[in-house]
C-alpha positions in Angstrom: 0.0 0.0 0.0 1.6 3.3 -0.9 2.3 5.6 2.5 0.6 8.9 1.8 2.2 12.3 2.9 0.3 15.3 4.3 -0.9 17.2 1.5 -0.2 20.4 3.0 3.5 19.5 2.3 3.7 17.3 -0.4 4.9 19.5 -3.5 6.3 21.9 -1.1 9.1 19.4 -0.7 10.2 19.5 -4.3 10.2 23.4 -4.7 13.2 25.3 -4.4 14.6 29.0 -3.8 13.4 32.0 -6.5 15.6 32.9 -9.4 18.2 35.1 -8.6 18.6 37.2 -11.8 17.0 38.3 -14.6 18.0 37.3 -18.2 18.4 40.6 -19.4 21.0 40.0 -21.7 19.4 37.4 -23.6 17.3 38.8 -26.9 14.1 38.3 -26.5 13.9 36.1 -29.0 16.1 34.0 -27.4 14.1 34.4 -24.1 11.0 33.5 -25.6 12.5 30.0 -27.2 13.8 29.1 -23.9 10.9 29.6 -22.2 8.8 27.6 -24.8 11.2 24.7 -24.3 10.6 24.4 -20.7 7.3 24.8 -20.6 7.2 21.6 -22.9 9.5 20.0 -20.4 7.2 21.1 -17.7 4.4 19.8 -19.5 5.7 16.4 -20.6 7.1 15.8 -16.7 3.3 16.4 -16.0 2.0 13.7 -18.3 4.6 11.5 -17.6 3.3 12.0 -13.9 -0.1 11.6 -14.9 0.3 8.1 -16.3 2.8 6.6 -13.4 6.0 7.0 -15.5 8.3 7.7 -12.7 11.3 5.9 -13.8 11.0 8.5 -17.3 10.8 11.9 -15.0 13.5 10.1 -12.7 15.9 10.1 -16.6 14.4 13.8 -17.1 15.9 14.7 -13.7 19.0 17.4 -14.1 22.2 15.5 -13.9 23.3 16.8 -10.9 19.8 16.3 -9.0 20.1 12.5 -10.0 23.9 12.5 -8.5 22.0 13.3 -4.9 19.2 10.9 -5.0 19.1 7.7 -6.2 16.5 6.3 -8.6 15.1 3.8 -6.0 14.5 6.7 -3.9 13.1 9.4 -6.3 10.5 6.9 -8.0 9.5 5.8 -4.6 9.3 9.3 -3.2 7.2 10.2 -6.5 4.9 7.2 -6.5 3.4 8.8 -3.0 3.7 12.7 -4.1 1.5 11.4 -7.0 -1.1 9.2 -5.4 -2.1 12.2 -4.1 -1.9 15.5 -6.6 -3.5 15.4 -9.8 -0.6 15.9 -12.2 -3.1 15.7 -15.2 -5.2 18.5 -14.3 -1.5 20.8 -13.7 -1.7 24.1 -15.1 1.3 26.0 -16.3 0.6 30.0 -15.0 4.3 31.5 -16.2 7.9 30.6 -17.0 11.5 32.8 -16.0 14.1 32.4 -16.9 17.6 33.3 -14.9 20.2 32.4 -12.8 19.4 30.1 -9.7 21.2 28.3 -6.6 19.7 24.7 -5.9 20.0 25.0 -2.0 20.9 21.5 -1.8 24.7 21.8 -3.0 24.9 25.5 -2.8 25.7 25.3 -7.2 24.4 28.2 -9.3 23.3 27.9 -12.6 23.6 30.5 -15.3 20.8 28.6 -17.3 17.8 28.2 -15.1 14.2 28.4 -15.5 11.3 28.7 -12.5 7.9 27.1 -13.9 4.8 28.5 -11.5 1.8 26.3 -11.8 -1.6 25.5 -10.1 -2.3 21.1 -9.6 -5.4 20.1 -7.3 -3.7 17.7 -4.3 -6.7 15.7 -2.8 -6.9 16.5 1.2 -7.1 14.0 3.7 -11.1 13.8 2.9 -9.9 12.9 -0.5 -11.2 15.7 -1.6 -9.1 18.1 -4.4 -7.4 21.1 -3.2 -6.0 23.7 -5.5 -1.8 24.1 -4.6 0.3 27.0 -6.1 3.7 25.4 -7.1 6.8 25.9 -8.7 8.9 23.7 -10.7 12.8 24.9 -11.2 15.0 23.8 -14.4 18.5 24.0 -15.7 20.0 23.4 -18.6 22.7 20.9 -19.2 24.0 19.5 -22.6 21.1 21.6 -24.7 18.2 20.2 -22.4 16.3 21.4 -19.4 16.4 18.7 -16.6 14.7 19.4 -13.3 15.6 19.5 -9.6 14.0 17.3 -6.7 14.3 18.9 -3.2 14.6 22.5 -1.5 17.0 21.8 1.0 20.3 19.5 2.2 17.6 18.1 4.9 14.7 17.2 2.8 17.3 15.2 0.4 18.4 13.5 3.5 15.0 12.7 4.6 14.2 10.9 1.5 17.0 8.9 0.6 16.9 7.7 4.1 13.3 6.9 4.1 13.0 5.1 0.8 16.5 3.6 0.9 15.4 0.3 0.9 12.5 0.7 -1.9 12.2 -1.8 -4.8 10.8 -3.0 -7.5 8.7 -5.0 -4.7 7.2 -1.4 -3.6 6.3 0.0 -6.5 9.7 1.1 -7.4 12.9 0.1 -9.4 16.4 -0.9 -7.9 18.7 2.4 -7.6 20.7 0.9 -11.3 16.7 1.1 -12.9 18.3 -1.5 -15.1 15.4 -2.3 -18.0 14.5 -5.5 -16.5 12.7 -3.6 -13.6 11.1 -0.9 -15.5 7.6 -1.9 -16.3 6.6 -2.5 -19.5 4.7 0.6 -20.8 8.1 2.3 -19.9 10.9 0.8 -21.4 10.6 2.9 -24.6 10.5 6.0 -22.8 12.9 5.2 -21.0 15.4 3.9 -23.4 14.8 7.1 -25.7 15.5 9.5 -22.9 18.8 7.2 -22.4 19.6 7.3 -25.9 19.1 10.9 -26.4 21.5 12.0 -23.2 24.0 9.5 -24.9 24.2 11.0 -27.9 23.7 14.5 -27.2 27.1 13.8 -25.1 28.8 11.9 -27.9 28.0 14.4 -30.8 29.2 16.6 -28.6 32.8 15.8 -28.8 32.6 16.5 -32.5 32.1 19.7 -34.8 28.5 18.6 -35.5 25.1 19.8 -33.7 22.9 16.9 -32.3 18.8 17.6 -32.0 16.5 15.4 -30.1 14.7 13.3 -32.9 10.6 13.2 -32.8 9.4 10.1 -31.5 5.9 8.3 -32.6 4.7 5.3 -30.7 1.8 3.7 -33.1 -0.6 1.5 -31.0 -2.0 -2.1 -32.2 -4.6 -1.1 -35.0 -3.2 2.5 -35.5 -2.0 4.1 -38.7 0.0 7.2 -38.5 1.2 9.2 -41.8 5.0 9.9 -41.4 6.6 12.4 -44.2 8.0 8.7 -45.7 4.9 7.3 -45.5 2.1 4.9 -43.4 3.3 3.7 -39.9 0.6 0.4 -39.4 1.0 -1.8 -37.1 3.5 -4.5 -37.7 6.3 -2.6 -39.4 8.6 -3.0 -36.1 10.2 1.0 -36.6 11.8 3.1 -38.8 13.1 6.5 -38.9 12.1 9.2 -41.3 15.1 11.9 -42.3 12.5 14.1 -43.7 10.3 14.7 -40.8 13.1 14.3 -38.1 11.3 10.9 -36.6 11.3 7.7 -35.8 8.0 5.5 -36.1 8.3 2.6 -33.2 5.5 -0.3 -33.4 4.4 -0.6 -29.9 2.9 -4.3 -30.3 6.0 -5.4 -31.6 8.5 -3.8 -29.3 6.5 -4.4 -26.0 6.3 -8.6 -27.4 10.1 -8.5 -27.5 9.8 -7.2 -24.0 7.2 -9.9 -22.6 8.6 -12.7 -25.2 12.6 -12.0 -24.3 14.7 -9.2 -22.8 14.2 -5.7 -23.0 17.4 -4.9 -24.5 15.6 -6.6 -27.6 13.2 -4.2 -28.0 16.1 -1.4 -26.8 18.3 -2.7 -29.5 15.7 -1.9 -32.0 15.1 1.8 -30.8 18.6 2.2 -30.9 19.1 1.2 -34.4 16.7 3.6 -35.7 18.3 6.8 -33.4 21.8 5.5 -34.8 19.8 6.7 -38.0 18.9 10.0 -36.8 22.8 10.7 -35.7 24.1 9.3 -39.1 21.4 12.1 -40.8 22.5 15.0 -38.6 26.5 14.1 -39.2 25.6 13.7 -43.2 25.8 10.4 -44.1 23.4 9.7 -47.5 22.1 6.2 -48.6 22.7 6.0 -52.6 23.5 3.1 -54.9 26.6 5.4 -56.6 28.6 6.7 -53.8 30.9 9.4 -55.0 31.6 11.5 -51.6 32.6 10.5 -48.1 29.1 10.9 -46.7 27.6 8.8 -50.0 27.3 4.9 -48.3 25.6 2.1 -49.9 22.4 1.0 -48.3 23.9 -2.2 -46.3 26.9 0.6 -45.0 24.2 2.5 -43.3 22.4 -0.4 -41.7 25.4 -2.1 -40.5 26.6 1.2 -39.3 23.4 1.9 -37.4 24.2 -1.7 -35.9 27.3 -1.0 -34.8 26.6 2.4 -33.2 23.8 0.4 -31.4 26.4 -2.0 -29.6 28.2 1.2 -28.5 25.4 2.2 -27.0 24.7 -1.1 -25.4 28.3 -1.2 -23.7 28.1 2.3 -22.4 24.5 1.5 -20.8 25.7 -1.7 -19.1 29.0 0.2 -17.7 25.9 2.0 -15.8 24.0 -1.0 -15.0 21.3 0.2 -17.7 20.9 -3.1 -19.3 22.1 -6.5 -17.7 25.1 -8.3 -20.0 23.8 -11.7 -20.5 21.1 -10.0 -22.1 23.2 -7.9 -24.8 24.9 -11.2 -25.8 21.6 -13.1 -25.7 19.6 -10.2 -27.7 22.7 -9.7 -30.4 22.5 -13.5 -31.2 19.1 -14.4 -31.7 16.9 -10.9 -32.0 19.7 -9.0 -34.5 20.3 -12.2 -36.3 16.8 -12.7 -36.8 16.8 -9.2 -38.1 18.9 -10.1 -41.2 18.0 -9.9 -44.5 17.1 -13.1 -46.4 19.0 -14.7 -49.1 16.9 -13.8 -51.8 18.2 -9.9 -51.0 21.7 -9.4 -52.4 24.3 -7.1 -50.6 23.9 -4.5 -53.7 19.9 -4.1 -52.8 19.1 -0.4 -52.2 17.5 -1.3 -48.9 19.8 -4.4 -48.1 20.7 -4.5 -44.2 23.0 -7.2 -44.0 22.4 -10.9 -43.3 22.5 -12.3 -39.8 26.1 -12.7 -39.5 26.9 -9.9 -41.1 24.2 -7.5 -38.5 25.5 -9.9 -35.6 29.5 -9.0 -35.9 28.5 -5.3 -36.6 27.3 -5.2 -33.4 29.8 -6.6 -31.9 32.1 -4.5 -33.0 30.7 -1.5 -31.8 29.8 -3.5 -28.4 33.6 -4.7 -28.1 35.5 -2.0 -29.5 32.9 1.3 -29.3 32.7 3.7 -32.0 36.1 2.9 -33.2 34.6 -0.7 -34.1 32.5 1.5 -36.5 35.6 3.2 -38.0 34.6 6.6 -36.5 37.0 7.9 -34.1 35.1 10.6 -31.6 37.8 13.5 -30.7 36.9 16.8 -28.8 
């Protein structure tokens, strides 16, 4: 049974100190975009709320947030604040931006952002009380994460009261490795990871990285992409000319139930390995004639390899579980391979099973060098 808190302190616990300064030396154009892009953060950390998604606002957490409180702790701790408030009825009233100090380490940030908003919080009658809140950002690495906690003592308070919460309470273990992130998560979860991975890699080289769109077609759904229909059973693909990748939820979530959920992973990651290759330059063509000009089954096996370098950097932080990388590389990517009637010269050829299988080993065993890209700041 989830322990309830008062609701006359519940969101008071996550609020922080006001901004310090204004950003007057910002244009206000430049103003106005930041404070559109955390009001979307705002609002997606309210939906994600709204439908239990703890272990996806624990990933939107600011680094530095997540470095003071574990996940076990901040999912548990969350769970309670949101059996209570009504995070789907939360109602954005203004954004600033500024400098801030988090009072829990005493660190300012240049890039900061206080959200004030209004959520009902049901009393102890259960009946819904209006709160006024506010919600403080920073930016790190081009995105806005949030902050958890208004004080040194209230951080202490938490991670000593849920220290032993787990997946057995409604929460994950503090690694929130994929096998304990339930099932409607693990793609949310995964594309945060994915996108804080390469948002970090990119940028070590001269190239810009943007978060990709993301479209998650339910069983029976079609959705129109710029390349085309997204119908259930087409497993994912990414679109360069809309900026997105289409993921088939049936299909993902029955590699999940049916295997590991590094299978399902491995296929999200294959299609953001696209999205990277598009923003670096890379073109598919049948006549290369420049550097960025690759053959079809150059692309693919590419995408494969960056995918195992992404799958040895998330079990270095206890993401995803080992025997599960080797298991999913030898039976789900082999599966993946083309069949023999599709020759390596095909302008949509991927590679067979061996072929998709050592790709991904290479970028598993030897990182992005394995891909013959060498990452230098």
């Amino acid at each position: 049974m989830r322990t309830r808190i008062a609701s006359g302190t519940l969101l008071g616990l996550i609020l922080v100190f006001p901004l310090l300064g204004a950003a007057s030396a910002q244009s206000d154009s430049m103003v106005i975009a930041d404070k559109a892009a955390v009001s979307a953060s705002a609002r997606t950390l309210f939906d994600q709320a709204a439908l239990g998604n703890f272990a996806a606002m624990y990933e939107s957490m600011h680094p530095d947030a997540r470095a003071e409180i574990p996940a076990n702790v901040a999912i548990a701790f969350l769970d309670d604040v949101y059996s209570v408030a009504l995070a789907d009825q939360a109602q954005i009233v203004s954004v600033d931006v500024g400098t801030w100090t988090w009072p829990v380490t005493g660190t300012l940030y240049q890039d900061a952002a206080a959200v004030d908003y209004v959520m009902p919080v049901l009393n102890e009658a259960g009946q819904p009380v209006w709160t006024e809140e506010t919600l403080y950002f920073a930016r790190h690495n081009g995105r806005w994460g949030w902050f958890l906690g208004s004080s040194r003592e209230f951080v202490d308070q938490i991670n000593a009261r849920y220290a032993n919460a787990t997946a057995d309470s409604g929460s994950f273990e503090q690694t929130l490795s994929l096998n304990n992130v339930p099932r409607d998560q693990v793609i949310q979860v995964v594309a945060n990871d994915l996108d804080d991975f390469y948002r970090e890699v990119v940028g070590f080289t001269e190239f810009t990285y943007e978060t990709p769109g993301v479209v998650v077609v339910a069983r029976g759904d079609t959705v129109m992409s710029a390349c085309g229909p997204a119908s259930t059973g087409f497993y994912g693909f990414y679109c360069p000319l809309d900026s997105t990748m289409y993921l088939d939820e049936p299909f993902l979530l029955d590699l999940v139930d049916n295997g590991s959920a590094f299978s399902a992973a491995f296929v999200i990651a294959h299609e953001w390995a696209h999205h990277v290759q598009t923003g670096i330059g890379f073109e598919r063509t049948q006549q290369p004639s420049n550097w960025n000009q690759v053959h079809s089954i150059e692309l693919e096996l590419m995408a494969d390899c960056f995918s195992g370098a992404w799958a040895r950097d998330a079990e270095l932080r206890g993401l995803v579980d080992p025997g599960d990388i080797v298991s999913a590389i030898n039976n789900i990517v082999f599966s993946l391979g083309d069949p023999k009637f599709i020759g390596e010269n095909d302008p949509q050829a991927h590679g067979n099973g061996e072929q998709r299988v050592r790709a991904t080993l290479n970028g598993y065993e030897d990182g992005f060098l394995g891909c013959n890209l060498l990452i230098v700041n």
